[in-house]
C-alpha positions in Angstrom: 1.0 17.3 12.5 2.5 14.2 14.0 3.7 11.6 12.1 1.5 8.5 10.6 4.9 6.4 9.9 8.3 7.1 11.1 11.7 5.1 10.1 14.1 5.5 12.4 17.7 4.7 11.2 16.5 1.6 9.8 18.7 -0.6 7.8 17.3 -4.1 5.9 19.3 -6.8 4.8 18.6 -10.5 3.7 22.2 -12.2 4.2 24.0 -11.7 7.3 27.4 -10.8 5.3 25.5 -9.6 2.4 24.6 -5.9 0.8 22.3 -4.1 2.5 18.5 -3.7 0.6 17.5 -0.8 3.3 20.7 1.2 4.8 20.5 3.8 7.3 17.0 5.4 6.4 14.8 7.5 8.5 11.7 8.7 7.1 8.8 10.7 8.7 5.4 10.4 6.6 2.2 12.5 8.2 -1.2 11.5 8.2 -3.0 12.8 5.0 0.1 13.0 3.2 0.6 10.9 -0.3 4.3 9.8 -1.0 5.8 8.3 -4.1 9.0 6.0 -3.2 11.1 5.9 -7.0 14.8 4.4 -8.1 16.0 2.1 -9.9 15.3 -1.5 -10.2 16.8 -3.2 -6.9 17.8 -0.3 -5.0 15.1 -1.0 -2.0 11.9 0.3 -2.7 10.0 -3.0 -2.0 12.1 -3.6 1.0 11.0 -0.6 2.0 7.5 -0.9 1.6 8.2 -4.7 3.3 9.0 -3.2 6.6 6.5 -0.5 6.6 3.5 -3.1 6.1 5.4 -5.4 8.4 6.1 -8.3 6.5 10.1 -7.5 7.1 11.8 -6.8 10.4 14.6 -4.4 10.4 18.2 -5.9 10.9 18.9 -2.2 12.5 16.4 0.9 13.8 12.4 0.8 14.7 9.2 1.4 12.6 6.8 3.2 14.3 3.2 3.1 12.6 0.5 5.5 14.0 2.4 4.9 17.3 3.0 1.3 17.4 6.1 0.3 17.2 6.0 -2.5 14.3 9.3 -3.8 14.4 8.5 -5.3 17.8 5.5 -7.0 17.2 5.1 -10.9 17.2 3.7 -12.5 13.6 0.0 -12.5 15.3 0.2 -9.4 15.8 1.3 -7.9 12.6 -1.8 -10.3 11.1 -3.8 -7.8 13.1 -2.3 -4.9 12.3 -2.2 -5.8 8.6 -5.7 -6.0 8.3 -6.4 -3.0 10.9 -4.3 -0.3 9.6 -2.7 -1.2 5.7 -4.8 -1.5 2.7 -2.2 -2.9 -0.3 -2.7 -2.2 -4.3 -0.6 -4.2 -6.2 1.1 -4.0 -10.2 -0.7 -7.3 -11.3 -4.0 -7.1 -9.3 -3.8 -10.5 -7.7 -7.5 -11.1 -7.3 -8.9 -14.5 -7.1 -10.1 -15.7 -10.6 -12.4 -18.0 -8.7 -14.5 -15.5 -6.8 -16.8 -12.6 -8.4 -15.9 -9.1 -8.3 -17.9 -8.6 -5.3 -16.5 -12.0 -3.2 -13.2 -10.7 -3.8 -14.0 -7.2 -2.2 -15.5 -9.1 0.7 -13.2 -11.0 1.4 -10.5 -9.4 3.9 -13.8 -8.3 5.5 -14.5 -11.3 6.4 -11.5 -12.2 7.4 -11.2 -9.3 9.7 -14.2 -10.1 11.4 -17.2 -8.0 9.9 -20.7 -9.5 9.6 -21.6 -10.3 6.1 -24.5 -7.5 6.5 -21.8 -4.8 7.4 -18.9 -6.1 4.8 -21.8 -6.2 2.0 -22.9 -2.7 2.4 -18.8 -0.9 2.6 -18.5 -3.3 -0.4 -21.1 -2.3 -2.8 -20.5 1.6 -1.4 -16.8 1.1 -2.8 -18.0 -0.6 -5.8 -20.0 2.2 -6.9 -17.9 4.9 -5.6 -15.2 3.5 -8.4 -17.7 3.0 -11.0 -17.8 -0.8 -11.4 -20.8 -2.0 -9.0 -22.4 -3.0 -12.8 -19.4 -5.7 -12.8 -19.9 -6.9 -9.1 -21.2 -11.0 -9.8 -18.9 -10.8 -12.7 -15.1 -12.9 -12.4 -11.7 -10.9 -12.6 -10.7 -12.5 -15.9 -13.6 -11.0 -17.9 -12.5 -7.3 -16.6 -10.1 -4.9 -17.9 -7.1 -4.1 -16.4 -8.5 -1.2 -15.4 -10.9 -2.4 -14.2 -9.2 -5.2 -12.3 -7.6 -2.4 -10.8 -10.6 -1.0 -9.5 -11.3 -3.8 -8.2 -8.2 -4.3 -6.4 -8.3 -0.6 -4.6 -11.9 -1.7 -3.2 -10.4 -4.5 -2.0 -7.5 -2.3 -0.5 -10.1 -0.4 1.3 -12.9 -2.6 2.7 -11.2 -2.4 5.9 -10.7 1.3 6.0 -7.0 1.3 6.6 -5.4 4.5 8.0 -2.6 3.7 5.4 -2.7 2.3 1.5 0.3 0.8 0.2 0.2 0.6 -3.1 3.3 -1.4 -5.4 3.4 0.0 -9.0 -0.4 0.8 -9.1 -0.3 1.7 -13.3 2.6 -0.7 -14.0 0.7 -3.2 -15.6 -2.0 -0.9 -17.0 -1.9 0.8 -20.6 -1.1 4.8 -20.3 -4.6 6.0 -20.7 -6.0 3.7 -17.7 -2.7 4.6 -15.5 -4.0 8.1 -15.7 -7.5 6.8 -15.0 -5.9 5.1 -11.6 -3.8 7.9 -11.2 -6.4 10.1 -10.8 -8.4 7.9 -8.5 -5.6 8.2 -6.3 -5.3 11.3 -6.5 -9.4 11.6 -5.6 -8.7 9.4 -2.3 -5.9 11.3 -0.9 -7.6 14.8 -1.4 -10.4 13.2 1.4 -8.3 12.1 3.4 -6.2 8.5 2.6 -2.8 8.8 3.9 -0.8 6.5 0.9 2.7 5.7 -0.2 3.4 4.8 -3.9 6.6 3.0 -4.9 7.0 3.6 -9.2 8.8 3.7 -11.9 7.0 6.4 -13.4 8.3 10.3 -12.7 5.0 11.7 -14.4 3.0 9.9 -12.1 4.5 10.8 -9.1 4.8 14.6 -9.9 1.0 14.3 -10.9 -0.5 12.2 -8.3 2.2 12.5 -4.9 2.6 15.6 -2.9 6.0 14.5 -2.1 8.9 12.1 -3.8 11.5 10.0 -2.0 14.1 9.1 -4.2 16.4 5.7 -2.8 19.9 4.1 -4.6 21.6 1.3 -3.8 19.6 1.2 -0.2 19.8 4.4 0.6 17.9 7.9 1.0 19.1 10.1 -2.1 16.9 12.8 -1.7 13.0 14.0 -1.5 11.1 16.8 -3.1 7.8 18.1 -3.4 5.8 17.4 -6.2 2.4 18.5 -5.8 1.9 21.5 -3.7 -0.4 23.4 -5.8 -2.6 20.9 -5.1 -3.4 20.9 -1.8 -6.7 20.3 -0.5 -8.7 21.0 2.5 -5.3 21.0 4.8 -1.8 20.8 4.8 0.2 17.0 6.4 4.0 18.0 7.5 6.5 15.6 7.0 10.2 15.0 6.4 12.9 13.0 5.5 15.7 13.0 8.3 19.4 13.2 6.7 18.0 14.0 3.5 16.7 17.1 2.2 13.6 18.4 4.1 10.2 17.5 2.5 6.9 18.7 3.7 3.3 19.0 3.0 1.0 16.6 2.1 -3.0 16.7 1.0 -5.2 16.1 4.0 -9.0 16.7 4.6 -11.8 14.8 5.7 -13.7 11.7 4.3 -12.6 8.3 2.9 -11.3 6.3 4.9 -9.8 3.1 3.4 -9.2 -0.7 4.3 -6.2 -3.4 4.3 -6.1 -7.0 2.9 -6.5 -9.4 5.6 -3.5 -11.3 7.7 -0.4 -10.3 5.9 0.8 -9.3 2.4 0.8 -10.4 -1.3 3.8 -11.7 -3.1 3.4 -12.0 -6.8 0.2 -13.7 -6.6 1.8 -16.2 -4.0 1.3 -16.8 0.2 4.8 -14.8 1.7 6.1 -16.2 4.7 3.6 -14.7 6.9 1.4 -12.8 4.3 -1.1 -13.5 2.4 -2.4 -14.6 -1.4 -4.5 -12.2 -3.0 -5.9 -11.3 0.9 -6.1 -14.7 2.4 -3.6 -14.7 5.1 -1.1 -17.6 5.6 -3.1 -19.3 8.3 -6.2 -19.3 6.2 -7.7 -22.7 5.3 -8.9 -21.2 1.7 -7.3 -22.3 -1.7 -4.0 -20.3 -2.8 -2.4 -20.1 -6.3 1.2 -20.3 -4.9 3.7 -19.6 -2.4 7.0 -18.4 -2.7 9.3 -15.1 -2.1 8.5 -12.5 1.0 6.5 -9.5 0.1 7.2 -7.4 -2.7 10.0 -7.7 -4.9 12.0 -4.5 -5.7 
């Protein structure tokens, strides 16, 4: 199967006679296929989930998403691929406090575009297919973190994204919820919702990823299947150039997913070019804060 996202000799870094964050990776990720990204604090998994949603350029190499070559694209254009093809989960939810359960799922609707009529109705499907339309005129702060969660991966997938990004998912949740939103995961990529996980967690990517990519210090250290006895109604290739070969991948029909809005989310805060909580950084609506680019590793 062709590839969803392919890194090409891609290298990342932030100072021009500094360390390098991303060195020398190439990655090949197919659709349908779930991938968890672990290592150790600062060795480049954000970065790497930075350039693959666009909100970092590549010093060296190309990023190719679902034929498009990212890399390449001027900042209009990766609003519009950002809230086209990426849906992005996040550790600390970053939802609105201000706006209900169900504003906040409507909103990178909205921004995309959708009529209210049409935005309402994937909404409320969402909120009911994650079991919290009973919480949708309720306000973020009177939810668990579960449930916040929930909330979040609606809001990930109003826009029905070809690709969910999704930045220590359970990191903030006690273990009992993490396997709750672990198995949700799970659920999304069996029908079909091509994902990339970075974590901390080695249980949860055996569990929950049909493949693991391990990086140090910038760099690919290896990849290994996780999940194959799992697979659902089809099998997704893919591999990881240089390192050792990974394949397979859960892929079938169904769900589709959906992408915040204009850019991405840093720590509750407008990036550069993303957005806060799924208003993008040309948006006239109130944000918390801005500082830092994208995730931080």
């Amino acid at each position: 199967m062709d590839a969803l996202i392919e890194l090409s000799e891609v290298s990342k870094r932030y100072d021009n006679n500094g360390a390098f964050a991303v060195e020398d990776v190439s990655i090949r990720v197919a659709a349908g296929e779930s991938v968890a990204v672990m290592g150790p604090s600062g060795s480049g998994k954000s970065t790497l989930l930075n350039l693959i949603a666009g909100l970092d350029r590549p010093t060296a190499g190309t990023v190719t998403v679902a034929g498009q070559r990212i890399d390449s694209l001027s900042e209009t254009s990766l609003a519009k691929y950002r809230r086209q093809r990426v849906g992005m989960i996040f550790q600390f939810f970053n939802l609105l406090d201000d706006l209900t359960v169900a504003d906040n799922v409507l909103l990178p609707a909205q921004l995309a575009g959708a009529s209210r009529a049409d935005a309402r109705r994937r909404a409320d499907e969402l909120l009911d297919r994650l079991k919290i339309s009973q919480h949708k005129q309720a306000y973020p702060a009177r939810l668990s973190g579960g449930e916040r969660q929930r909330v979040a991966i609606a809001r990930a997938l109003v826009n029905s994204p070809e690709l969910l990004l999704a930045d220590e998912p359970t990191g903030a949740l006690d273990t009992a919820t993490g396997e709750e939103i672990g198995e949700l995961l799970l659920e999304l990529n069996q029908a079909g919702q091509s994902m990339i996980m970075v974590t901390h967690n080695a249980d949860l990517a055996v569990r929950y990823a049909s493949r693991t990519i391990e990086i140090v210090d910038g760099r690919l250290a290896g990849s290994r299947h996780d999940s194959s006895d799992l697979a659902g109604p089809g099998l997704a290739s893919g591999e990881v150039a240089g390192g050792t070969l990974a394949g397979g991948g859960l892929a079938g029909g169904g769900l589709a997913g959906g992408g915040l809005a204009g850019g991405g989310l840093a720590g509750g805060g407008l990036a550069g070019g993303g957005l806060s909580a799924g208003i993008p950084a040309d948006s006239n609506a109130p944000a918390a804060g801005r500082h830092g680019t994208g995730w931080q590793s």
